[in-house]
N, C-alpha and C positions, 0 to 999 in steps of 0.2 A: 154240080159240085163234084170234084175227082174225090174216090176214094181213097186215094192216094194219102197212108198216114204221113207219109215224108214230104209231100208237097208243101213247097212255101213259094207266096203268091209274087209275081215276079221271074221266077224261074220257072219258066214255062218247059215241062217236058224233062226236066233235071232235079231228080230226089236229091232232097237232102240228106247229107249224113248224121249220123246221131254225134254229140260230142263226145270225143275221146274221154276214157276215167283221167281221173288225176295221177299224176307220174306219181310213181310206190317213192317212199323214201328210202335215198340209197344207203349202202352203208350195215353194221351189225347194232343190237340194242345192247347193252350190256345192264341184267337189272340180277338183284339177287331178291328171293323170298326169305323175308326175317318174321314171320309169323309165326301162332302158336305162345297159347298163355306160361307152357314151362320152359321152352326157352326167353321168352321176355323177360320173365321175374330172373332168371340164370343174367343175363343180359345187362339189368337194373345193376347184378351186382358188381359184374367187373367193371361198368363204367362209373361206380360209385366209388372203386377202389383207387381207377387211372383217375377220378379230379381227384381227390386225396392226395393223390403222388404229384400229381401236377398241382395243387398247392403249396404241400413242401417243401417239391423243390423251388416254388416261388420265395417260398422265404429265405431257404438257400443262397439262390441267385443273387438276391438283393446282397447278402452279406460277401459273395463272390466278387461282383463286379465293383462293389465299393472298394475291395482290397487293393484289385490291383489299378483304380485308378489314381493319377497324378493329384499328389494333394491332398484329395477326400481320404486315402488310403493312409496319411501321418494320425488321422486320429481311432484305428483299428489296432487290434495286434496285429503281429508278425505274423510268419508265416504258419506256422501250427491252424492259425486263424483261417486264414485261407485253403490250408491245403483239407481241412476236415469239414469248411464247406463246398470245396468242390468233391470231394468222394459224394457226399449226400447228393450234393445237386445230378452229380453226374447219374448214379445209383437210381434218383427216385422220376428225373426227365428221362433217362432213357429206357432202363432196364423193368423198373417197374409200370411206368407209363407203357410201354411197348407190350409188356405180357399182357397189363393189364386189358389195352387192346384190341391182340390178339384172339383172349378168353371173350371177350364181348362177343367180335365177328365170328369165332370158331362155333359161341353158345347158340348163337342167331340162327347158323346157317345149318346147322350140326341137327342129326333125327334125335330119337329120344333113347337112343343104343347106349346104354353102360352110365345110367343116370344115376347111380349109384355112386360114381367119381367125381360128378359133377360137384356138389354141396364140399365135398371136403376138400377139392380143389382149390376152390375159391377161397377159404374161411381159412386155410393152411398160408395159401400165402400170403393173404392178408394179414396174418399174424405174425407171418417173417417180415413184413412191411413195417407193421407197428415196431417191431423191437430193434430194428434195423435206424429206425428215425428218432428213436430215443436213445437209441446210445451216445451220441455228442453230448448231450443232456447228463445222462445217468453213469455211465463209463466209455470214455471217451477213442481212448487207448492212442497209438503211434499210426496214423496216418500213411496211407501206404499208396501209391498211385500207382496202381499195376493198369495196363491197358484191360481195356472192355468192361471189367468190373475191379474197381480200385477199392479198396475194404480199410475199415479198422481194425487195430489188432488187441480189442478187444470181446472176451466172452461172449457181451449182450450183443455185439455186433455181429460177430462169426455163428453165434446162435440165429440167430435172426435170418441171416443169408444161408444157411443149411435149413430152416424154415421154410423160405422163399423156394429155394431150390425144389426142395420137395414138394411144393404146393405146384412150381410151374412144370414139375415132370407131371404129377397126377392132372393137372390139365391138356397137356400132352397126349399122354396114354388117352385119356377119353375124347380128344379132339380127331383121333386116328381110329378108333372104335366105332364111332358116332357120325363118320361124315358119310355123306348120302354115297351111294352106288354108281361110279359115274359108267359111260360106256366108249363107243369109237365114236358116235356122232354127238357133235356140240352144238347147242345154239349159244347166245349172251348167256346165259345163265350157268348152263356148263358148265362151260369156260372159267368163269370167275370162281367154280364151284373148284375145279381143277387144280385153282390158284391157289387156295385156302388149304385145301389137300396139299398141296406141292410145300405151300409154308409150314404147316402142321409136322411134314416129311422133315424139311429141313431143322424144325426145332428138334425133335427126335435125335436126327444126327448133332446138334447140338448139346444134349444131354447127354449122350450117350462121348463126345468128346470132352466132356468134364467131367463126369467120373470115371475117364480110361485114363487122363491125366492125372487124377488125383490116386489111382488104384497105381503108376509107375512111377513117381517122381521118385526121385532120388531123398529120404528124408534128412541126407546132410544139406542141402538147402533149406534159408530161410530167408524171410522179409521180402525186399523185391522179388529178385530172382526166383522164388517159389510163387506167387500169386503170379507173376508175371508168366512164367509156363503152364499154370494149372490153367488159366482163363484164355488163352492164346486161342487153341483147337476149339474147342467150344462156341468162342466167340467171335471167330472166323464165321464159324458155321450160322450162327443165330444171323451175320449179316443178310446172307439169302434169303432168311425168316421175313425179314424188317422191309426189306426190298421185294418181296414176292407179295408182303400185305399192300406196300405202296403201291405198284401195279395194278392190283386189283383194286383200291379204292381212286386212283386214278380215272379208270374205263367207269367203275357205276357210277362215281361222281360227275362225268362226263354226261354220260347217258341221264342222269336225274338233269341232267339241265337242257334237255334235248338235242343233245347233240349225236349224229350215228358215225360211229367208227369207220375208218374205210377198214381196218384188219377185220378181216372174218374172224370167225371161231377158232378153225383151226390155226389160223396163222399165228394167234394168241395164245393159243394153246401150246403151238409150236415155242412161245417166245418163255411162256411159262418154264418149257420142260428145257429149253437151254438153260436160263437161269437156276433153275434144280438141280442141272447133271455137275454142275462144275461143286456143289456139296458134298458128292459122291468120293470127289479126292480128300475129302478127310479123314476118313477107315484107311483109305491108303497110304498116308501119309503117315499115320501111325502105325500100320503094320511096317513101312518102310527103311523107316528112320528114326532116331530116338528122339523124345519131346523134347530134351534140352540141346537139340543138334541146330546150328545155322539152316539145315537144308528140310528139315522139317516146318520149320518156322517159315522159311521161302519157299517152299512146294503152296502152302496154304496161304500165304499175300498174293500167290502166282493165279491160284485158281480163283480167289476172291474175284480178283481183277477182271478178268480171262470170261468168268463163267459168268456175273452179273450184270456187265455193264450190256452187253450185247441188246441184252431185252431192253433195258430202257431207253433208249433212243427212239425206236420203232415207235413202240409205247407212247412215250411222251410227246414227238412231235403229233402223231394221229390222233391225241384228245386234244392239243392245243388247238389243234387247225378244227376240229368239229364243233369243238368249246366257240372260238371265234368265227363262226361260221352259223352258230346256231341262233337263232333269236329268241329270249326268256318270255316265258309266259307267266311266272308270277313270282311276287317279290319274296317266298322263300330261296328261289335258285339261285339268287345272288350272293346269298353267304359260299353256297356252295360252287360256284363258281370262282370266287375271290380264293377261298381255300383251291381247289386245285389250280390255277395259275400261279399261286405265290410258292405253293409248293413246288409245282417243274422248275421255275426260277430259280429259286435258290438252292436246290436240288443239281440245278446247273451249275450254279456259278460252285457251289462245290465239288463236285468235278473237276472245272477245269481248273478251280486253284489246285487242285490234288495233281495236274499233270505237272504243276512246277514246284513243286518241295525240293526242295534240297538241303540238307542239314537237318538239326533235331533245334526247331523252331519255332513260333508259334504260328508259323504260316500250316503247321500240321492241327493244328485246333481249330483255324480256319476251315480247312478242308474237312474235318470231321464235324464241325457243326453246321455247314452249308450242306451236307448230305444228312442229317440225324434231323435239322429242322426240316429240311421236306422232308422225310419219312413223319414229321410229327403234326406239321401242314395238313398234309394228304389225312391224317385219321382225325385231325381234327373237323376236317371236312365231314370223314366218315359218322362222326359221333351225330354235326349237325342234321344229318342225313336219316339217323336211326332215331332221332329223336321223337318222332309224330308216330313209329310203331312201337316206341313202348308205352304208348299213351299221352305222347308230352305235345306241347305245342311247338309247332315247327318253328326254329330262329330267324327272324326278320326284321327288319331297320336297318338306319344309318349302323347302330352299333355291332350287327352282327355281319352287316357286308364290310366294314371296315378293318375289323378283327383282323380278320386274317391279312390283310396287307400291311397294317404297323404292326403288325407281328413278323411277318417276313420281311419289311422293310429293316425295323431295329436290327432285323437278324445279318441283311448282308449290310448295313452301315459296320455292326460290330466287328463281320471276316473281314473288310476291309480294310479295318483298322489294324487288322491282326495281321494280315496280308502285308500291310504296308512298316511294322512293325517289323517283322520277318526278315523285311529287304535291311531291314540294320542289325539281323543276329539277337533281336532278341529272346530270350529261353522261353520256354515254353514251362508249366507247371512252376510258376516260381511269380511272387508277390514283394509289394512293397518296396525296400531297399536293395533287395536281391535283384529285382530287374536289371536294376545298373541302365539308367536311362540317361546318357550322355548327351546326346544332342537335340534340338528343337522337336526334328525332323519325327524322334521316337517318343517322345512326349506327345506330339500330335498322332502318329497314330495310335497308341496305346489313349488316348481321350476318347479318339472315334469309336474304340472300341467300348470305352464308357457311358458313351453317349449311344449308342447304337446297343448297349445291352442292357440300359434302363429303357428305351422304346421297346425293346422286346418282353422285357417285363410287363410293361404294361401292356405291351396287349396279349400276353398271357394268361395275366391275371382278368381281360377282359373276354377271353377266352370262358374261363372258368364262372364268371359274371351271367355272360349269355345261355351260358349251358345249365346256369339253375336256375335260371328264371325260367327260362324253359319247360324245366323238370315240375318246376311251381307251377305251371299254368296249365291246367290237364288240355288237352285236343280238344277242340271244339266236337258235338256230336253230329252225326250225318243225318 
């Protein structure tokens, strides 16, 4: 018998080789650490805040899209009716649902630096929440539709959002204080660490252009023209916020479904610090030019444009191809995978309605709700995601992979409808008989959009369904 450990009988005189390891998987991981009992209870509470908001504006909605559709809309009031629930709707699906979050991912990922601001962060602006959501209710006031954040012009209301305000700068301030030490070299984790940083940065420049506005307006303005300039800079700025959180819940939602990135770290990083730099033109914008000038208002559409789209392309196509490329190994990835697809999609298709606006239309509500619902897609995903590290059971079933696709489905049925409305001139911000809906043609789209923003309600509300059963059924134990 040959000593020979490599001999195999047969091959007379010719070792065998040993088999090769398995090929490494290629590609980067993108994962974040949300551990840690004082961040989780921090954690519990801004997503305790964001379903809050995201039931509100459920009830909102509902009163929204009955207004403005064909028929159903004869037995609502007028406009007053409509335009004081789209401020709330708009107010507690975007602005509150987004900080809300925000504070979750910032509490997660954030050290235990400056916990001090933590607690009254939260509980501040929860209480500009509440009195913000009862004012329709309690004093209603004059309905104002200013871009980004549209208000009533009532006490309990303005009270409320100078609440809010101050509750989301003290989350701020400790989201900047608290976030970990990054350095030159990234892996996944970094990276998305960098992101959360980089949106942190850009909320800061967002604050910081809302009270540089409100410290120079001219106080002979009032009603639109005032809210309309004070929330402009500001709100510019908070878009890089919403679009830097997307990104990153993007890539871990990707990576929770196994899929590996072809962007490395730094190229991510790289894609990060583009979309951050073009924030930067809002300090100069305002030292440049005055806040009620044409060319301040178009410096800051310029650099929106300019500075955020860049990264998401890259972005988006390299989790979509890993996402479809990956194969799931168990049936919680599927919610999380339905949520990141639905979101690039209709993420896109807002977009590209955004490259054909022309006029003041409602093909522009189209395009801002095709980009606002991915951004809400994407963290919806994120919540399903965080859900098993705050102790809860992870979302699974037909109903929770579903979710998110009649969610994004109702959503670009509704732009399309708005889109197609658009191509006949109709106004944008305006309900019931004001429409002025002359032909078949606008009746039909203005329906689709009826019909496409009750499918989005419901899976909103089934959204919100899945994420407390959830909360209800603690994690299994290891």
């Amino acid at each position: 018998m040959s000593a020979n450990p490599f001999h195999v009988p047969g091959l007379r005189g010719r070792p065998a080789l040993p088999s090769p390891p398995p090929p490494a998987r290629l590609g980067a991981d993108y994962q974040l650490d949300v551990s840690g009992d004082a961040r989780l209870a921090l954690g519990r509470g801004w997503l305790g805040l964001g379903l809050a908001a995201l039931i509100g504006s459920g009830v909102f909605s509902v009163l929204l899209v009955a207004s403005r559709t064909p028929f159903v809309n004869r037995w609502l009031p007028a406009a007053d009716f409509f335009q004081i629930s789209l401020v709330l709707h708009v107010d507690l699906s975007v602005l509150v649902w987004f900080v809300a979050m925000a504070g979750m991912l910032w509490s997660l990922y954030g050290t235990a630096r400056a916990q001090w601001l933590a607690r009254p962060g939260l509980w501040v602006t929860a209480a500009g929440t509440l009195a913000m959501a009862l004012a329709p209710f309690l004093d209603p006031g004059r309905p104002v539709m200013a871009n980004y954040i549209p208000v009533l012009e009532s006490p309990l209301f303005l009270a409320g959002l100078v609440l809010f305000g101050l509750g989301a700068t003290l989350l701020v301030l400790r989201s900047l204080l608290a976030a970990p030490r990054l350095g030159l070299h990234y892996d996944g984790r970094g990276a998305l660490g960098f992101g959360l940083g980089a949106a942190a940065v850009a909320a800061a420049v967002g604050v910081l252009g809302f009270v540089w506005s409100w410290a120079v307006l001219p106080t002979s303005l009032h009603g639109k023209a005032y809210y309309e300039i004070l929330f402009w800079g500001g709100g510019h700025a908070l878009q890089f916020t919403w679009t830097l959180l997307m990104l990153v819940a993007w890539l871990w939602l990707a990576s929770a479904c196994g899929a590996r990135s072809v962007l490395t770290p730094r190229v991510t990083v790289a894609m990060f610090s583009l979309a951050l730099a073009g924030v930067f033109v809002t300090p100069y914008a305002y030292l440049a030019y005055d806040v009620a000038s044409v060319e301040h208002r178009a410096l800051l559409t310029w650099a929106m444009r300019l500075g955020g789209g860049p990264a998401i392309l890259p972005v988006g196509l390299s989790v979509v191809y890993g996402v479809l490329a990956a194969r799931l190994a168990a049936p919680e990835q599927r919610p999380l995978r339905a949520a990141l697809l639905a979101s690039v999609l209709v993420f896109a298709a807002g977009g590209v309605i955004g490259i054909f606006i022309a006029g003041s239309n409602v093909r522009i509500p189209a395009h801002y709700h095709g980009c606002i619902v991915g951004v809400t897609l994407a963290l919806m995903g994120v919540v399903y995601r965080v859900l098993p590290a705050l102790g809860c059971q992870a979302p699974r079933g037909r109903m929770a992979a579903w979710q998110p696709w009649l969610y994004g489905i109702g959503q670009l049925i509704h732009i399309i409808g708005l889109v197609w409305s658009g191509g006949y001139g109709v106004q944008r911000k305006v309900a019931g008989a004001e429409q002025v809906l002359r032909s078949t043609g606008e009746v039909v789209g203005m329906g689709m959009m009826g019909l496409g923003g009750l499918i989005a309600i419901i899976g909103g509300l089934l959204f919100v369904v899945v994420a407390i059963r959830a909360i209800r059924s603690p994690a299994p134990r290891a």
